[in-house]
MARLUMLO-237197 format. One record per residue (C-alpha): residue number from 1; residue in three letters; chain; x, y, z. Coordinates in steps of 0.001 Angstrom, whole numbers, plus 500000, padded with zeros to 6 digits. Layout:
N
{site NUM, "ala", "A", {X, Y, Z}}
...
This chain:
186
{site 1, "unk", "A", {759617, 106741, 521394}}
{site 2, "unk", "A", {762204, 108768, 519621}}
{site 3, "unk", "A", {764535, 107259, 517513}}
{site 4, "unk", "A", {767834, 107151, 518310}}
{site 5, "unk", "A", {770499, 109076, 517359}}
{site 6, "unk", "A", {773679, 108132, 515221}}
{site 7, "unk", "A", {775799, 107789, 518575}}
{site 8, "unk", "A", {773313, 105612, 520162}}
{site 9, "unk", "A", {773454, 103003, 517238}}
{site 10, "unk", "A", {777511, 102600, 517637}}
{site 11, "unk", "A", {776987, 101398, 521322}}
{site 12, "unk", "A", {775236, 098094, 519416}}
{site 13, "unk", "A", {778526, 097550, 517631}}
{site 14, "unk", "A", {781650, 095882, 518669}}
{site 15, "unk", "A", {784332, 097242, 516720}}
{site 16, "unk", "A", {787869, 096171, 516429}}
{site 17, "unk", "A", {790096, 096015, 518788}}
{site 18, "unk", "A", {793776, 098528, 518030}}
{site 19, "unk", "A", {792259, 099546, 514949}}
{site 20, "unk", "A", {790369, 103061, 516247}}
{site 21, "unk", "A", {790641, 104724, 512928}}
{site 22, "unk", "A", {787270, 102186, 512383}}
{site 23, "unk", "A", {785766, 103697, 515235}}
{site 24, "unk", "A", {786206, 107451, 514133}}
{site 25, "unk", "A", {785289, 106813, 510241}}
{site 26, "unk", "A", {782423, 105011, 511079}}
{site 27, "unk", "A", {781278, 107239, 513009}}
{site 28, "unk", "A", {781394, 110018, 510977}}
{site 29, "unk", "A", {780056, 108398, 508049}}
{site 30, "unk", "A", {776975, 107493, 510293}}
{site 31, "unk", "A", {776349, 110875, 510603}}
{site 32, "unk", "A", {776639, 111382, 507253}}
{site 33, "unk", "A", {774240, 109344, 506794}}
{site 34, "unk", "A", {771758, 108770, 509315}}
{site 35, "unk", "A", {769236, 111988, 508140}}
{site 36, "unk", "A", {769140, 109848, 504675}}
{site 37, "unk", "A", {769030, 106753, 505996}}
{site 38, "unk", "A", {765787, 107638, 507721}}
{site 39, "unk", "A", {763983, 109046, 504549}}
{site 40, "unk", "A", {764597, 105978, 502480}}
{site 41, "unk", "A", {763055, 104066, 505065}}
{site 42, "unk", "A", {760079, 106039, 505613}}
{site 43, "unk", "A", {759926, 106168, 501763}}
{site 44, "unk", "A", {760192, 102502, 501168}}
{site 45, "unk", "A", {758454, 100887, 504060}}
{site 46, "unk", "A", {756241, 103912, 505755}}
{site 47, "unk", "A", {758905, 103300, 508907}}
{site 48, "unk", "A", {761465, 105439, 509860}}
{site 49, "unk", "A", {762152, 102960, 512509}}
{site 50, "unk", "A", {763021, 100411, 510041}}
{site 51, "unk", "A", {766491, 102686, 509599}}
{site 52, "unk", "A", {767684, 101538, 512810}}
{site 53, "unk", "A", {767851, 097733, 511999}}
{site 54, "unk", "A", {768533, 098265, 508313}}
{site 55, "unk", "A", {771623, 100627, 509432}}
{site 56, "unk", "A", {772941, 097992, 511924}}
{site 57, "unk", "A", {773564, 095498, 509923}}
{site 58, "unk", "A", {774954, 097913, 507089}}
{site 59, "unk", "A", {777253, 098933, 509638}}
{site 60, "unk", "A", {778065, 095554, 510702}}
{site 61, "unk", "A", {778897, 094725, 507013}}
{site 62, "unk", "A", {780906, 098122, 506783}}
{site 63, "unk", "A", {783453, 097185, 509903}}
{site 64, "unk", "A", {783585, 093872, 508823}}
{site 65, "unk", "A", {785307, 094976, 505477}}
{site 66, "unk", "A", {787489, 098525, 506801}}
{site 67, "unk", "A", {788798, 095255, 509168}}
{site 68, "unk", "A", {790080, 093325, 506548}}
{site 69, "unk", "A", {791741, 095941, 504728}}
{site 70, "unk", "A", {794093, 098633, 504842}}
{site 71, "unk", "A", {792786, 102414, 506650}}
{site 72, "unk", "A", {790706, 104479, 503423}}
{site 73, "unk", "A", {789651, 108687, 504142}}
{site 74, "unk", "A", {786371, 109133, 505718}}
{site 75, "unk", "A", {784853, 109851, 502678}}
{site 76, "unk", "A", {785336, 106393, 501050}}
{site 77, "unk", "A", {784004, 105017, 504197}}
{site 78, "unk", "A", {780747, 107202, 504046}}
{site 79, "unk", "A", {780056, 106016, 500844}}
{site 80, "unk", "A", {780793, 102273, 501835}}
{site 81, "unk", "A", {778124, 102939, 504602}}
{site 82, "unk", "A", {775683, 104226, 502391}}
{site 83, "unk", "A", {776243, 101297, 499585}}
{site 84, "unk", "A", {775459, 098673, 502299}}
{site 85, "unk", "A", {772470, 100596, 503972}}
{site 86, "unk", "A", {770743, 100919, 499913}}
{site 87, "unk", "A", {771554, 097117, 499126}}
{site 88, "unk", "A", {769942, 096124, 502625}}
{site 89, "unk", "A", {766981, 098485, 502069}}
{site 90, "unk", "A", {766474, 097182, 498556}}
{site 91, "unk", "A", {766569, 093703, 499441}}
{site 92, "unk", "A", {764127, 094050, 502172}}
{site 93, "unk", "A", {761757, 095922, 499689}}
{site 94, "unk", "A", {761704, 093316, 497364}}
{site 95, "unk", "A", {761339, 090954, 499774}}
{site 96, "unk", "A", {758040, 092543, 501363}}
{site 97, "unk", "A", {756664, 093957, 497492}}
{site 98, "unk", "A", {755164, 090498, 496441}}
{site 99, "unk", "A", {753023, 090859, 500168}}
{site 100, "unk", "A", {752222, 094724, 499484}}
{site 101, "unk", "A", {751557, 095281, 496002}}
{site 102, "unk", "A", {748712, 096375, 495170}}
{site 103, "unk", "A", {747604, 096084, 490963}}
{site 104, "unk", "A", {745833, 098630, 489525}}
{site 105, "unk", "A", {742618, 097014, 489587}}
{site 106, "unk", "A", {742470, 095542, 493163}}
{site 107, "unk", "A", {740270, 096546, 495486}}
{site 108, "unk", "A", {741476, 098235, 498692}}
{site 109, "unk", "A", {739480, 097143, 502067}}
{site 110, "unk", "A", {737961, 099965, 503552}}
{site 111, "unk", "A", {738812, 101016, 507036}}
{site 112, "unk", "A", {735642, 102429, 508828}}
{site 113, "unk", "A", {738102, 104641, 510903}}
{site 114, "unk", "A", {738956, 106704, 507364}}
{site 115, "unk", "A", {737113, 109054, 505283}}
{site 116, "unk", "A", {736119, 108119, 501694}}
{site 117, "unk", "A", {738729, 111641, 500961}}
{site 118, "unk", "A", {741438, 110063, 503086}}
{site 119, "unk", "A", {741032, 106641, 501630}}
{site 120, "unk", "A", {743875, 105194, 499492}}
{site 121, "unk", "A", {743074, 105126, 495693}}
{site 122, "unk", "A", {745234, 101962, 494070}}
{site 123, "unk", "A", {745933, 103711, 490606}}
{site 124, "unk", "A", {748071, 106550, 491790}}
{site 125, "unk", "A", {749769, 104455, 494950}}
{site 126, "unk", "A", {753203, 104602, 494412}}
{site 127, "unk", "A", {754047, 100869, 494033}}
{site 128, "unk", "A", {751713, 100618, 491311}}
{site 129, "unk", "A", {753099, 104185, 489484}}
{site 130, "unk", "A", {757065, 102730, 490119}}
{site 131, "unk", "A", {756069, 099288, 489164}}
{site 132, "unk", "A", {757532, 098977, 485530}}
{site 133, "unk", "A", {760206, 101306, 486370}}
{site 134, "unk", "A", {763858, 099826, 486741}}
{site 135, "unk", "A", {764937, 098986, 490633}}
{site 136, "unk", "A", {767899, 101631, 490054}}
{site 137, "unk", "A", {765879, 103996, 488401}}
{site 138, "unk", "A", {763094, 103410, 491050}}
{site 139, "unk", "A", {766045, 104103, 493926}}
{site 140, "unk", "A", {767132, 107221, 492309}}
{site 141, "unk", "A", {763757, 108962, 491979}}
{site 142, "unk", "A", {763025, 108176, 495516}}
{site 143, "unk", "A", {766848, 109486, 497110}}
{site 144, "unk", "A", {766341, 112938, 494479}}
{site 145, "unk", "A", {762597, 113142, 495812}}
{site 146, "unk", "A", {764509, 113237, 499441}}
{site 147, "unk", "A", {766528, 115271, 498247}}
{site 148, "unk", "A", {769496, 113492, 497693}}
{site 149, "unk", "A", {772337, 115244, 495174}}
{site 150, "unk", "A", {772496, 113750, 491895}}
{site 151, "unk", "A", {776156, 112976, 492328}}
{site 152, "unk", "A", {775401, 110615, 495634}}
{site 153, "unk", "A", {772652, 109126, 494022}}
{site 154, "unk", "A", {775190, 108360, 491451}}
{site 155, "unk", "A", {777904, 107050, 493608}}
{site 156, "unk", "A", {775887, 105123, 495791}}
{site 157, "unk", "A", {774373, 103441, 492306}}
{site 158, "unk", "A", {777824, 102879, 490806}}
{site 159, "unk", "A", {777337, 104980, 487510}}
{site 160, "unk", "A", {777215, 108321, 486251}}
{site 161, "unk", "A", {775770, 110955, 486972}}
{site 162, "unk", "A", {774410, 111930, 483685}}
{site 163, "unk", "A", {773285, 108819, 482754}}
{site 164, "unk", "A", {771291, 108055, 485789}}
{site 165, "unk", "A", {769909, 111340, 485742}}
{site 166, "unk", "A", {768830, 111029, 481680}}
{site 167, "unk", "A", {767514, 107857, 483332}}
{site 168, "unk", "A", {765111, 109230, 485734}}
{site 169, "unk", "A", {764139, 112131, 483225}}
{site 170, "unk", "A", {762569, 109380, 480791}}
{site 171, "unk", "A", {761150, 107274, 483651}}
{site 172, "unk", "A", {759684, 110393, 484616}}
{site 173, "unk", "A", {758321, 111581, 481610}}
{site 174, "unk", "A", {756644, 107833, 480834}}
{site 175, "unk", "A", {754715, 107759, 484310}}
{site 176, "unk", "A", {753622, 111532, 483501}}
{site 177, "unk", "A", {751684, 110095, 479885}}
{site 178, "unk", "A", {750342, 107111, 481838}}
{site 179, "unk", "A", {749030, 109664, 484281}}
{site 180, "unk", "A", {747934, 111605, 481832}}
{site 181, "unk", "A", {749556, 114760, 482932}}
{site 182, "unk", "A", {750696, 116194, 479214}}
{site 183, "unk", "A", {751762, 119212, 480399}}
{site 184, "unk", "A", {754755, 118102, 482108}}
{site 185, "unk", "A", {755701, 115519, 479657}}
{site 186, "unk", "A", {756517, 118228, 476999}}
């Protein structure tokens, strides 16, 4: 089953009524954001399906506050979008960690269906590599690794750019000595 696209996922939405200029920003910032949308939930629950529920209620939350104020530019509304879709995604990942993490040292079940090469090693999943890293940090690592611009991953964080950046650069640099990968670290 395909997923749907961006237009498809306003048809689940009521908006309100003699205020269009909600319609046509909302809109557009789900396009803006649907592509992105879809990696963070493939990269945070395996489930790029996920997106669709995650970005219905962000867009829910989204209409709910362009309603009570005055009309902003598209742009402010794209990043609104995007704000409510990370928060949502965030919370549900926290929510589901405590069931899926896995510690260093736990044994994984072995599926007879996989391959001792295809089965999953615990020390280098990426729950157990993120786990001491800082949720913001942990966000931005994962929105630059899908290739997210540092200044979005900035906005969408409320902070700077450089400092989220430096940030991610030291995070970086301490899972690369756990790892034991030297030559990056320098």
């Amino acid at each position: 089953m395909p997923l749907p696209s961006p237009s498809d996922l306003c048809w689940n939405v009521q908006f309100p009524p003699g205020q269009e200029w909600i319609e046509r920003t909302v809109r557009e910032a789900l396009e803006a954001n649907w592509q992105r949308a879809q990696s963070t939930a493939r990269a945070y629950f395996g489930d790029e399906f996920l997106a669709l529920e995650i970005m219905q209620l962000a867009l829910q939350k989204t209409i709910d506050r362009l309603n009570k104020g005055a009309p902003v530019e598209s742009n402010e509304v794209i990043l609104l979008l995007s704000r409510f879709y990370a928060q949502e995604a965030r919370r549900r990942r926290d929510a589901n960690r405590e069931l899926a993490l896995l510690g260093p040292n736990a044994e994984v079940p072995s599926n007879p269906a996989q391959s001792q090469s295809s089965s999953v090693d615990s020390t280098i999943d990426l729950e157990v590599i993120l786990h001491d890293i800082p949720p913001e940090v942990r966000l931005a690592l994962l929105m630059r690794y899908s290739r997210t611009r540092w200044t979005e991953v900035a906005a969408i964080l409320g902070t700077t750019e450089s400092s989220i950046r430096v940030r991610s650069q030291q995070a970086l640099k301490r899972i690369r000595q756990r790892l034991g990968d030297n030559e990056h670290g320098k």
